[in-house]
mmCIF file of the N, C-alpha and C atoms, coordinates in Angstrom:
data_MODEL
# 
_entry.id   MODEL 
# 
loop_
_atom_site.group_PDB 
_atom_site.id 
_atom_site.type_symbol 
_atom_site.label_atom_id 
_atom_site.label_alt_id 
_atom_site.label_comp_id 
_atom_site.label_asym_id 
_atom_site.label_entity_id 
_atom_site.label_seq_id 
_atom_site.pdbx_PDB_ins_code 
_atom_site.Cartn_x 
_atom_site.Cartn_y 
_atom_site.Cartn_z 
_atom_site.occupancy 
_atom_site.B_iso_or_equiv 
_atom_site.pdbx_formal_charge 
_atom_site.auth_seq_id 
_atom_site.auth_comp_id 
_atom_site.auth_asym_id 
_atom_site.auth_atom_id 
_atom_site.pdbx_PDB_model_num 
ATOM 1   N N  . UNK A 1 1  ? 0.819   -1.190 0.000   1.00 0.00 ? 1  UNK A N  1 
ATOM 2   C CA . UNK A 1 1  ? 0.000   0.000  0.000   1.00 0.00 ? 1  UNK A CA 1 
ATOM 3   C C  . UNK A 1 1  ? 0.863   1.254  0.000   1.00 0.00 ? 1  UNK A C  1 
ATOM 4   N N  . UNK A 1 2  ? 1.814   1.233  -0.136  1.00 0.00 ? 2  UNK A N  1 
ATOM 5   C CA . UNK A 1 2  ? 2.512   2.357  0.866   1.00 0.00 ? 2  UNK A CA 1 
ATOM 6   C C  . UNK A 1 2  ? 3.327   2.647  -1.154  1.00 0.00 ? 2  UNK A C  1 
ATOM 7   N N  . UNK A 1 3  ? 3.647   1.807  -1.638  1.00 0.00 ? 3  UNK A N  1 
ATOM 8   C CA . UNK A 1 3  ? 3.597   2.090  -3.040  1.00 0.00 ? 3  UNK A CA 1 
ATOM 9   C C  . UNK A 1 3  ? 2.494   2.706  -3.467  1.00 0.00 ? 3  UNK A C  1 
ATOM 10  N N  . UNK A 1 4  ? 1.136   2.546  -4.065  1.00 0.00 ? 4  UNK A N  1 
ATOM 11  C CA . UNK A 1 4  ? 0.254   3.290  -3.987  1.00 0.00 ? 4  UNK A CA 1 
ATOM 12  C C  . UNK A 1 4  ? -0.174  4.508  -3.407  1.00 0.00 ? 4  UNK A C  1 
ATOM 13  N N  . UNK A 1 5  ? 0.560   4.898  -2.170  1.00 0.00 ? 5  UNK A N  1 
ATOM 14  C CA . UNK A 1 5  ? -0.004  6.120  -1.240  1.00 0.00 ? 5  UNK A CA 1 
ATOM 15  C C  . UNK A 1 5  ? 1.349   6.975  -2.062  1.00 0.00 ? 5  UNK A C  1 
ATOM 16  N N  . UNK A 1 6  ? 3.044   5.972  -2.167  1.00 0.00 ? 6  UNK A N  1 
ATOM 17  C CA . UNK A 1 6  ? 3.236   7.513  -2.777  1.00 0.00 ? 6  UNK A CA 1 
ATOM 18  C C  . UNK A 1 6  ? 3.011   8.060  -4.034  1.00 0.00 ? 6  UNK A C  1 
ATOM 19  N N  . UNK A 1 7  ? 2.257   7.068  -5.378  1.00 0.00 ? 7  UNK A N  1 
ATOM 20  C CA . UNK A 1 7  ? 1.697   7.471  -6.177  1.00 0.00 ? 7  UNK A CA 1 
ATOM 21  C C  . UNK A 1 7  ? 0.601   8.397  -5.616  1.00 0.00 ? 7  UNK A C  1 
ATOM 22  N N  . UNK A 1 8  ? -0.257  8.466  -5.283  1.00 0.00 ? 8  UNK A N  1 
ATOM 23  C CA . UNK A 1 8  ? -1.123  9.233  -5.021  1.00 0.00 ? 8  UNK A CA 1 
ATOM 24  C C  . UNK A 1 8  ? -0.253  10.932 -4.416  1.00 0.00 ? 8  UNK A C  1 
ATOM 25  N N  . UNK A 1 9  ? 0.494   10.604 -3.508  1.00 0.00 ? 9  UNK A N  1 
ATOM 26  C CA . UNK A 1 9  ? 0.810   12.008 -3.387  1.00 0.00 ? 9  UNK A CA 1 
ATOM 27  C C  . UNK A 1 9  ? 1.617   12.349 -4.805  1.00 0.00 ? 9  UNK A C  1 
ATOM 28  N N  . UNK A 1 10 ? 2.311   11.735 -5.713  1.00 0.00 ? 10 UNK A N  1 
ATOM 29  C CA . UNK A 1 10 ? 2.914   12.025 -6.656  1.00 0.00 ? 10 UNK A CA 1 
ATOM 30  C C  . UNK A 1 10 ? 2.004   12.721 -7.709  1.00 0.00 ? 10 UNK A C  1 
ATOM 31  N N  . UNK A 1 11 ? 0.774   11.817 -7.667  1.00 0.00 ? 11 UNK A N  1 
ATOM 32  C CA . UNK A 1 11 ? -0.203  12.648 -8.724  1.00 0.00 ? 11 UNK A CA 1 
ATOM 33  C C  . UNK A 1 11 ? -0.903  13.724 -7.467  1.00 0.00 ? 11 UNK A C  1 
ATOM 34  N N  . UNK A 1 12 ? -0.919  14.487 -6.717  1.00 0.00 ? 12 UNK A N  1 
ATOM 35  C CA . UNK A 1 12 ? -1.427  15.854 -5.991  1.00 0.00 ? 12 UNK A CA 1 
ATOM 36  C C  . UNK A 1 12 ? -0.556  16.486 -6.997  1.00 0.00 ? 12 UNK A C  1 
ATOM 37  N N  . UNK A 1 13 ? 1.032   16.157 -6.470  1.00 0.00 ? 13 UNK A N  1 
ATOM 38  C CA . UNK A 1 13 ? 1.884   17.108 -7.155  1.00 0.00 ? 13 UNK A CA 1 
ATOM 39  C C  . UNK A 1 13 ? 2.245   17.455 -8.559  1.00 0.00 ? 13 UNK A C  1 
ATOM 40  N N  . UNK A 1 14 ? 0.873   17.168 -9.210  1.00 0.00 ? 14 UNK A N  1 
ATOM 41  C CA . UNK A 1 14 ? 1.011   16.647 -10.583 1.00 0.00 ? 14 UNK A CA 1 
ATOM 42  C C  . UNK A 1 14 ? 2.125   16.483 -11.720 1.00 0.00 ? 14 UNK A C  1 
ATOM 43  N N  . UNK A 1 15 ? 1.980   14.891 -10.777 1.00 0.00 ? 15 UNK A N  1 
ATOM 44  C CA . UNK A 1 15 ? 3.052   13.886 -11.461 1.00 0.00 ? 15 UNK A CA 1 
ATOM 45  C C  . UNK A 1 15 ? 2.446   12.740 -12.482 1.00 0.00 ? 15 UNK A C  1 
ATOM 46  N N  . UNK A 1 16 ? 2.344   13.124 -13.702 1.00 0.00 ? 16 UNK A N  1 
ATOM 47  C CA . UNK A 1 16 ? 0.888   12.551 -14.425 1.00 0.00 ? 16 UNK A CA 1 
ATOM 48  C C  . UNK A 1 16 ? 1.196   10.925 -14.743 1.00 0.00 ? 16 UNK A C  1 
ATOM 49  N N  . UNK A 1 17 ? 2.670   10.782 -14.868 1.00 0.00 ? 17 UNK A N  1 
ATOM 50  C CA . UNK A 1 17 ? 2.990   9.286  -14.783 1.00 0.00 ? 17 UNK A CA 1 
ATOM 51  C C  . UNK A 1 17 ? 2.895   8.443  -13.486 1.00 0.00 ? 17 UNK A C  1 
ATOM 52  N N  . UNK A 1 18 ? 2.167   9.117  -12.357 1.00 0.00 ? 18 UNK A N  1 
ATOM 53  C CA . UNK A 1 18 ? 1.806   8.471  -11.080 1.00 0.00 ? 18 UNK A CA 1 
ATOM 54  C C  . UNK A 1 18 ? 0.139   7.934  -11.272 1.00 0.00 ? 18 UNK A C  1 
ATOM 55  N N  . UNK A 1 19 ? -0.461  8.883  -12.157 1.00 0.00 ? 19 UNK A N  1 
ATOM 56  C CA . UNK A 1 19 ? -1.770  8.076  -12.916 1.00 0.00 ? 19 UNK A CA 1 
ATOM 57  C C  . UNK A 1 19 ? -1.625  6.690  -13.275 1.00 0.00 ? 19 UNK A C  1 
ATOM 58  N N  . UNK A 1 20 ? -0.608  6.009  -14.384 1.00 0.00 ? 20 UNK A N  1 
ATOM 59  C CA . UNK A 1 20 ? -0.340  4.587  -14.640 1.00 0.00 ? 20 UNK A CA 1 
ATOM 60  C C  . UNK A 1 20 ? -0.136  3.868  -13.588 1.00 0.00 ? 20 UNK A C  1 
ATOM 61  N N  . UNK A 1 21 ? 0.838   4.148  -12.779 1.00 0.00 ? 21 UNK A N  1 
ATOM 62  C CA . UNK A 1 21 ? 0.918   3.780  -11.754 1.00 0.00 ? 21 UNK A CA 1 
ATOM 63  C C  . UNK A 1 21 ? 0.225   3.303  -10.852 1.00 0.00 ? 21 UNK A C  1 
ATOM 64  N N  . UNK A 1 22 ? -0.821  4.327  -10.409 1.00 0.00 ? 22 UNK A N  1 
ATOM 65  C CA . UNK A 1 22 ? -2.397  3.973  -9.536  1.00 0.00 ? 22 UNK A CA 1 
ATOM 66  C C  . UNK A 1 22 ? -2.762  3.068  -10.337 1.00 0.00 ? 22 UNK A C  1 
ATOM 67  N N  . UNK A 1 23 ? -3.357  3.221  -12.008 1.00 0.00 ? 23 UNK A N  1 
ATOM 68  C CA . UNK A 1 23 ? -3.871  2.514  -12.446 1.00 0.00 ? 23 UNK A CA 1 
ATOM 69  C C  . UNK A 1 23 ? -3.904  0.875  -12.419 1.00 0.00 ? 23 UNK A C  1 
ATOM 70  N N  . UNK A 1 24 ? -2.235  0.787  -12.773 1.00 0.00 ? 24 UNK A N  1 
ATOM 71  C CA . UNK A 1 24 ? -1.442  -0.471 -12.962 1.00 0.00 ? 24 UNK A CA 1 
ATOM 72  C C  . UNK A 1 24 ? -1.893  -1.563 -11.313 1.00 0.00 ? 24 UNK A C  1 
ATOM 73  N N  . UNK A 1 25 ? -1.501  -0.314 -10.690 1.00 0.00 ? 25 UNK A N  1 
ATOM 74  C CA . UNK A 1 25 ? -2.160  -1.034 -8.553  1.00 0.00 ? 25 UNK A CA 1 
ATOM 75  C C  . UNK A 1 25 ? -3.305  -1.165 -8.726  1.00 0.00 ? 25 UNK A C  1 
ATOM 76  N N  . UNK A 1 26 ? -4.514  -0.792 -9.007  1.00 0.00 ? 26 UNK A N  1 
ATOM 77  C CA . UNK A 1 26 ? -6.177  -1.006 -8.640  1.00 0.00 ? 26 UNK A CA 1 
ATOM 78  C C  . UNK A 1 26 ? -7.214  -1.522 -9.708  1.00 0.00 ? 26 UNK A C  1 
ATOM 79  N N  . UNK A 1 27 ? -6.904  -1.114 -10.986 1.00 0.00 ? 27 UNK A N  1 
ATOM 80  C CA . UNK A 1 27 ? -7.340  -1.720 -11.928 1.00 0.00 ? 27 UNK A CA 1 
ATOM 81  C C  . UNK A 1 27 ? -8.070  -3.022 -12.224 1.00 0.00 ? 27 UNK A C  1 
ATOM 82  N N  . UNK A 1 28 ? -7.594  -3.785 -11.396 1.00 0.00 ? 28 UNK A N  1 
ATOM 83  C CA . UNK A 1 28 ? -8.110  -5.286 -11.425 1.00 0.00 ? 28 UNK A CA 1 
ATOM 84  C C  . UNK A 1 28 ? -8.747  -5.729 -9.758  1.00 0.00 ? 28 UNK A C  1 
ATOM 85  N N  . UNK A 1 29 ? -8.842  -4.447 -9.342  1.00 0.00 ? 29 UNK A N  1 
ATOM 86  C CA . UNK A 1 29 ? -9.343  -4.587 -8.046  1.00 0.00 ? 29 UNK A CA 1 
ATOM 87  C C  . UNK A 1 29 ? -10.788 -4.046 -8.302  1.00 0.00 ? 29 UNK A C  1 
ATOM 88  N N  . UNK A 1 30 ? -11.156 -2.608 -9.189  1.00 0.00 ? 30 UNK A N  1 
ATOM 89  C CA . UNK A 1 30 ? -11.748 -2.142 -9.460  1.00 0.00 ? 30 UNK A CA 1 
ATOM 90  C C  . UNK A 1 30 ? -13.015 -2.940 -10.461 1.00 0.00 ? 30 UNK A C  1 
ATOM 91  N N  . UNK A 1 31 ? -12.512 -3.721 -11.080 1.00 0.00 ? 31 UNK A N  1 
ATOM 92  C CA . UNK A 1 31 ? -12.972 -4.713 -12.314 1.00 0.00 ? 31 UNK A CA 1 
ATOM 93  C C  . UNK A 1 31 ? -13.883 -5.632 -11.374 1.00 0.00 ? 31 UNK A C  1 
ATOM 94  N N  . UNK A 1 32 ? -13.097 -6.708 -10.374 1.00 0.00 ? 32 UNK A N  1 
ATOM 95  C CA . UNK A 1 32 ? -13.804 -7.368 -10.026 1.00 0.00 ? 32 UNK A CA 1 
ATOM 96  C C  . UNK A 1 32 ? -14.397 -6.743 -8.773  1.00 0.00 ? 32 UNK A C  1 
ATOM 97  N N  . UNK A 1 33 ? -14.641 -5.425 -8.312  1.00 0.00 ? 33 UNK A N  1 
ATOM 98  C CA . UNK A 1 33 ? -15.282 -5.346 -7.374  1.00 0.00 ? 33 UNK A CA 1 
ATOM 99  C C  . UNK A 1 33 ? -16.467 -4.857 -8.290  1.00 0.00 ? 33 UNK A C  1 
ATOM 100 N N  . UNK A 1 34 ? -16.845 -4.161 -8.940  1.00 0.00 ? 34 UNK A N  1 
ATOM 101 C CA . UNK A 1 34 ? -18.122 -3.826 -9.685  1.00 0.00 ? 34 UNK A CA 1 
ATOM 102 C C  . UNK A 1 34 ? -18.404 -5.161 -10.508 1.00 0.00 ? 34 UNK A C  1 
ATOM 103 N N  . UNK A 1 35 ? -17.966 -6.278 -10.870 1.00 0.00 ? 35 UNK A N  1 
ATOM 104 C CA . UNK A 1 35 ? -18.439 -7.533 -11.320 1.00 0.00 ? 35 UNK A CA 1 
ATOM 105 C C  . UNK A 1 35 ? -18.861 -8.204 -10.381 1.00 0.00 ? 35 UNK A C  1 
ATOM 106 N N  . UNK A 1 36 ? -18.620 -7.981 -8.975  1.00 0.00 ? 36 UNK A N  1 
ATOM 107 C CA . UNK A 1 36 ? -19.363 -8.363 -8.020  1.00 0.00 ? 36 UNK A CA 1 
ATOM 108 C C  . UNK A 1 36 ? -20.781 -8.073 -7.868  1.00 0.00 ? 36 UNK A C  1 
ATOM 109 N N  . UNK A 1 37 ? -21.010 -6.553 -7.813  1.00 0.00 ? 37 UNK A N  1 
ATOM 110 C CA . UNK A 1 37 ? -21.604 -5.994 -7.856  1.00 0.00 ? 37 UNK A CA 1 
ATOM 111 C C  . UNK A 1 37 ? -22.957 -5.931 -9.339  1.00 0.00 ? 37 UNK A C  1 
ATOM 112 N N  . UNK A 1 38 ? -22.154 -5.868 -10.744 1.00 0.00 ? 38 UNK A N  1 
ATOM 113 C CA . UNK A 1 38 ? -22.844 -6.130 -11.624 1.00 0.00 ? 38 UNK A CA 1 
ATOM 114 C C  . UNK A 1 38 ? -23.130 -7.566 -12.352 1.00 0.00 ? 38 UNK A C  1 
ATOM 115 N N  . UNK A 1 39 ? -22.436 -8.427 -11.765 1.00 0.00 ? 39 UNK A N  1 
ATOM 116 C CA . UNK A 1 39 ? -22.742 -9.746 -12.257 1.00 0.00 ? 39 UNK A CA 1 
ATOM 117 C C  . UNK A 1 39 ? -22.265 -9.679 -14.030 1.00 0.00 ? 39 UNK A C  1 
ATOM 118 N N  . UNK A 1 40 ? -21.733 -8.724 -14.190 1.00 0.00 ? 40 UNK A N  1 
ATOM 119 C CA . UNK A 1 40 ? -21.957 -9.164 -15.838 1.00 0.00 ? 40 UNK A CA 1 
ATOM 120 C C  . UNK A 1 40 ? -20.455 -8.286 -16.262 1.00 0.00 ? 40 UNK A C  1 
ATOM 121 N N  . UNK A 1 41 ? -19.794 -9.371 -16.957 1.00 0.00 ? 41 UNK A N  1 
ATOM 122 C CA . UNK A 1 41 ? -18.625 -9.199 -17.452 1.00 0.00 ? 41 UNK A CA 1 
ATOM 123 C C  . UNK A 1 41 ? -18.211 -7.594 -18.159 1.00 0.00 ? 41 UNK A C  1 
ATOM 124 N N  . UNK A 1 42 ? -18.965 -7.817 -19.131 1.00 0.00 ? 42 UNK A N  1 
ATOM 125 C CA . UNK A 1 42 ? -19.029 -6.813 -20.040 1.00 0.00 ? 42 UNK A CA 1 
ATOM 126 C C  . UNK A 1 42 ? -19.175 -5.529 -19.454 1.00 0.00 ? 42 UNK A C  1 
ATOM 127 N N  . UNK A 1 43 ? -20.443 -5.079 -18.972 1.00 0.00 ? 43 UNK A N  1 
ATOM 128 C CA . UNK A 1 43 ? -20.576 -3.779 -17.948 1.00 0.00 ? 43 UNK A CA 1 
ATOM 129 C C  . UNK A 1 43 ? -19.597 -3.727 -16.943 1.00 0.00 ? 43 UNK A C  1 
ATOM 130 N N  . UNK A 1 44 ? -18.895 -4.809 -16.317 1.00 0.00 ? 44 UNK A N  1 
ATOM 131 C CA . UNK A 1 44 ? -17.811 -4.000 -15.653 1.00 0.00 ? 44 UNK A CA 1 
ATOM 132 C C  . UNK A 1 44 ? -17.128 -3.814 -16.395 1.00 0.00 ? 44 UNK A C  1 
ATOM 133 N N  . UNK A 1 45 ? -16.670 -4.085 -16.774 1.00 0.00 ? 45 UNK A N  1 
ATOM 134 C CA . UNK A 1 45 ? -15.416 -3.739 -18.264 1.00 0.00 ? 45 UNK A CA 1 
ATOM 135 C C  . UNK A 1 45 ? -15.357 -2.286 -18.488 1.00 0.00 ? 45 UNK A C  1 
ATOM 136 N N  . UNK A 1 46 ? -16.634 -1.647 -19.402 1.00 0.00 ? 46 UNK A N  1 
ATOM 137 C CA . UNK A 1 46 ? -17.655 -0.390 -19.668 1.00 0.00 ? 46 UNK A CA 1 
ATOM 138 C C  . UNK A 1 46 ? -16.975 0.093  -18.524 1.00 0.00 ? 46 UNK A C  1 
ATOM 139 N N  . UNK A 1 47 ? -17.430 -0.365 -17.248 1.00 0.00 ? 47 UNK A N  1 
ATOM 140 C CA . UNK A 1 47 ? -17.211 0.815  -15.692 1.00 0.00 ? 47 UNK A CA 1 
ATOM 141 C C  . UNK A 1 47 ? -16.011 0.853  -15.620 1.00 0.00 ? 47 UNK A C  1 
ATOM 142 N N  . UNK A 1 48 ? -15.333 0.215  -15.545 1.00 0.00 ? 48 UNK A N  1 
ATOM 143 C CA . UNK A 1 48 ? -13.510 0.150  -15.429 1.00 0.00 ? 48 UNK A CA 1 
ATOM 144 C C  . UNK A 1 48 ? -13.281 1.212  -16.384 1.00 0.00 ? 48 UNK A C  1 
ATOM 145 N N  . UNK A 1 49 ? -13.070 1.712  -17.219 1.00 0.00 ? 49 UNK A N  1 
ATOM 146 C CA . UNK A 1 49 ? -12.566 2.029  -18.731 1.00 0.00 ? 49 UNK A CA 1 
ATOM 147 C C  . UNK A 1 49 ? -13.778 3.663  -18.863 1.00 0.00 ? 49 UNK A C  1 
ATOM 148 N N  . UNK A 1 50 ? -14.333 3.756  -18.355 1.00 0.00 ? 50 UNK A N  1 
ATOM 149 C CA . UNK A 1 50 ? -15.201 4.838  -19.065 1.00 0.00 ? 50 UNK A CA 1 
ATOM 150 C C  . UNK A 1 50 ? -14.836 5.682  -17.907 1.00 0.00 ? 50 UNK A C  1 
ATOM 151 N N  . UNK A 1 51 ? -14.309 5.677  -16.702 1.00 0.00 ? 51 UNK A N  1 
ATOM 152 C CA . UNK A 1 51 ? -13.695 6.467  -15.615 1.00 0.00 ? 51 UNK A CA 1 
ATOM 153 C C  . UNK A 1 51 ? -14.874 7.276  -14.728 1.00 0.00 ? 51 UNK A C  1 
ATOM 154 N N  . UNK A 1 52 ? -16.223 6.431  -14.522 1.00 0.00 ? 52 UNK A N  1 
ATOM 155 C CA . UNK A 1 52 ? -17.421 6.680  -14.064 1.00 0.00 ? 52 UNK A CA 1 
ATOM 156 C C  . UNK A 1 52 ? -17.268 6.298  -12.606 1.00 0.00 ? 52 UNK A C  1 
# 
């Protein structure tokens, strides 16, 4: 986590390659927690990717 927290302060200080970064960490955390939630492959996909 502590990788992630200093991306996050890196992107305050806008450090825009700390964006990939976050991304690269949560991305697949993000996916299957709304496929939990939506049951359906595809629409999480949509939610991941459309930045909603």
């Amino acid at each position: 986590m502590l990788k992630l927290e200093k991306a996050m302060q890196a992107l305050k200080k806008g450090d825009e390659t700390a964006f990939l970064e976050i991304y690269q960490t949560t991305h697949r955390l993000v996916y299957y927690t709304v496929y939990q939630i939506l049951k359906d492959s595809e629409l999480s996909k949509d939610f991941k990717f459309s930045g909603s």
